[in-house]
N, C-alpha and C positions, 0 to 999 in steps of 0.2 A: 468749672470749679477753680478757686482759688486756693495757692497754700500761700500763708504768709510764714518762713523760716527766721526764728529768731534767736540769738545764742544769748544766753545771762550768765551773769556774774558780780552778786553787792551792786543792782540794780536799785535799790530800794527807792533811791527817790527820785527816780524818773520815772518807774517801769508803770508805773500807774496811770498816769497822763499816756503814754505813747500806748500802750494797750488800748485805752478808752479810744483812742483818735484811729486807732485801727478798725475795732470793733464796729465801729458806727458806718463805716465803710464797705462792711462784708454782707452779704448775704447769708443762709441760712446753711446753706450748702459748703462755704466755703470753712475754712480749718485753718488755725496759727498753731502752727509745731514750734515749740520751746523747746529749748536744752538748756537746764540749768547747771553749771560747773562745780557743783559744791558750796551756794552761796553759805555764808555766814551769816550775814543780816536777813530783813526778814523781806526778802523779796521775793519768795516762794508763796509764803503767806499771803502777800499781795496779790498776786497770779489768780490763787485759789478763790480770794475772794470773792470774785466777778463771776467763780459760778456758772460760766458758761460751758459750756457743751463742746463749743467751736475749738476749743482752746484743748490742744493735747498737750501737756507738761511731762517733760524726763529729766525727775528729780533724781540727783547725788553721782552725776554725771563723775568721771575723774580723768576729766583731757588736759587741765590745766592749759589749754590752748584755744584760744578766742577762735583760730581756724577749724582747727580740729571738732571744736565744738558746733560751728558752723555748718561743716563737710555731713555732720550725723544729723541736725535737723533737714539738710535737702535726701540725704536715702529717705525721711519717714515720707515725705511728703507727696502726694498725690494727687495734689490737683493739677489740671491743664496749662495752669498759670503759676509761675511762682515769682514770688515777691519775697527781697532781701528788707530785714527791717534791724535797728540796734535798739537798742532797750531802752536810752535815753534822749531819744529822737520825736518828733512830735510832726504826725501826717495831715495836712493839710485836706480839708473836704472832698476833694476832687481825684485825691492822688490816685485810687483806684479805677475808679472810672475814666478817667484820660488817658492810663497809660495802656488796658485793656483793648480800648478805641487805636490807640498804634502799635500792640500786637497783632492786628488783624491781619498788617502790611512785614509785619519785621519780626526777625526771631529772637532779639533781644534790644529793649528799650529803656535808654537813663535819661531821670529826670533833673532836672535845677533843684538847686536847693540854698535857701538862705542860712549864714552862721548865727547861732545866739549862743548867754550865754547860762550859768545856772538858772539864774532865775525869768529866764528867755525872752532878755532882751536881745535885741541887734548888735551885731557884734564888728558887721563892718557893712559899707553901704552897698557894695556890690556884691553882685550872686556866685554862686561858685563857680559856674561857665564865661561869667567875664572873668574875674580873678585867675583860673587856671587856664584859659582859653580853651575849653571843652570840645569835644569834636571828636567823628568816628577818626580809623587810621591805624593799621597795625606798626609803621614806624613811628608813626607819632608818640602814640600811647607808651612805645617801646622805650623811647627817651624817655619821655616825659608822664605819665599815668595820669588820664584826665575822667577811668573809668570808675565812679565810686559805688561801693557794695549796696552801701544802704538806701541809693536811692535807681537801684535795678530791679529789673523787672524781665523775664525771660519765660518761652515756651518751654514745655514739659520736658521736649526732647533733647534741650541742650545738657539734664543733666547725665545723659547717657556719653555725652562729648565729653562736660567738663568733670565728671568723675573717677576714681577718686582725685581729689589734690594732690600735687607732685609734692614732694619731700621740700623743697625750697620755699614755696610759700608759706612753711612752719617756720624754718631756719630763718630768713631774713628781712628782718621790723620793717624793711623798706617796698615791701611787696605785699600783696593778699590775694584774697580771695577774687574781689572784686577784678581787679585788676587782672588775674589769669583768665577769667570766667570773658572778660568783656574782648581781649584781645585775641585768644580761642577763637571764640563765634566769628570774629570781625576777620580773621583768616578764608573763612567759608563765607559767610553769611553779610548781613548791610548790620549792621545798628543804628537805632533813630536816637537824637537826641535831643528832648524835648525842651526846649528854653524855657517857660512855663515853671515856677517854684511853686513844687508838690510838698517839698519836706523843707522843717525846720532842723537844721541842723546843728547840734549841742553840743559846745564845746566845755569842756573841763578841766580840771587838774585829775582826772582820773583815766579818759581816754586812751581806749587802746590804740585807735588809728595814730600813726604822726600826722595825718591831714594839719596843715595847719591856713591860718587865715591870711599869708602874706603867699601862699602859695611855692613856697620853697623848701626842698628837704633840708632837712637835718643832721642827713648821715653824710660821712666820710666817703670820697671817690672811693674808695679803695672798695667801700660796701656797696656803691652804687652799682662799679665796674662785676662786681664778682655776684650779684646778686643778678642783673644782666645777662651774662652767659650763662650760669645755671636756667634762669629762667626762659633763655633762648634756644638752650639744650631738650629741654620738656615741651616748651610749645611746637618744635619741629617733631621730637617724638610723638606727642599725640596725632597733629596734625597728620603725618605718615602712616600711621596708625588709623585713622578715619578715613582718608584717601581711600585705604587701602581696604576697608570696611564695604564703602559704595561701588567700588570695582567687584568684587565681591559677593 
């Protein structure tokens, strides 16, 4: 069984299309948990429409936090497989069935993904893995974060690892989800990363992620440095913590 986890918020005019390219994907068994944050527009209504079964919705959410909103669709979710998805992102035929086929070997797997842009065109000629140079590595990713949320894919069991989210990946823009989830695992565990574009990846003036298409941050040393240690503070606590679990 699949869960696909998706957090909304004034998704209205994507949430349509990336739902549909999901659905077409899943089987009957599997389930997409939403958490809607309070939309205003009518992205809700759009959800409903489709009418399906598969699709569990938790409307008038109040995290005001794209993380936080996240962290509560992976508690509902129950399938064997979980899959990260963003509301204004569009899956590609195969994205399910490929990455499925390399969870069989690995306990967490990211795929490629092309940039576009509203009306999803190309956005630049190279894929996200050339552009950030992609690749497992818990120092690597530590510098540099090459692990993206929306195009992962993880066993059941990681979310007893990576739950709850540490306090830091709330506090600072230059971190997430994605990013603690893939460097966690990659402590213990291999991750694969599939060269292969699963996802179209949608850029806007409305995006939470700072992903950007030149592959450079944004933020100030000062946020990168302190965002770092915090973040290096909680990954040795957990990791000590799970150690410490399997001795145990």
């Amino acid at each position: 069984m699949v869960s696909v986890c998706m957090a909304t918020f004034n998704g209205e005019l994507y949430i349509f299309d990336q739902l549909q390219s999901i659905l077409k994907q899943l089987s009957h068994e599997d389930e997409v948990i939403i958490s809607d944050d309070s939309s205003t527009d009518s992205t809700v209504a759009i959800i409903n429409s489709f009418n399906d079964e598969r699709i569990k919705l938790f409307e008038n959410q109040k995290f005001k936090s794209a993380v936080l909103n996240f962290q509560f669709t992976l508690y509902q979710a129950k399938g064997d497989y979980v899959f990260l998805a963003d509301q204004d992102d569009v899956w590609l035929s195969d994205r399910v069935s490929t990455m499925l086929e390399h969870l069989q070997q690995h306990k967490l797997v990211v795929c490629n993904c092309k940039f576009i842009d509203e009306k999803g065109f190309s956005l630049h000629p190279k894929s996200f893995f050339n552009i950030y140079n992609s690749g497992p590595g818990v120092i690597k990713n530590f510098v540099k974060n090459t692990y993206i949320g929306n195009c992962m894919a993880f066993n059941r069991d990681i979310l007893n690892f990576a739950l709850p989210f540490p306090k830091a990946i709330d506090f600072y823009p230059n971190i997430d989800h994605g990013m603690w989830i893939g460097i966690l695992v990659n402590v213990f565990y291999t991750a694969d990363f599939i060269p292969s574009i699963l996802v179209l990846y949608r850029r806007h003036d409305k995006n939470v992620s700072p992903t950007n298409i030149e592959g450079k941050s944004p933020y100030s040393l000062k946020i990168k440095v302190l965002s770092r240690f915090s973040l290096g503070f909680y990954l040795l606590q957990r990791a000590l913590s799970h150690a410490f679990k399997k001795i145990h």
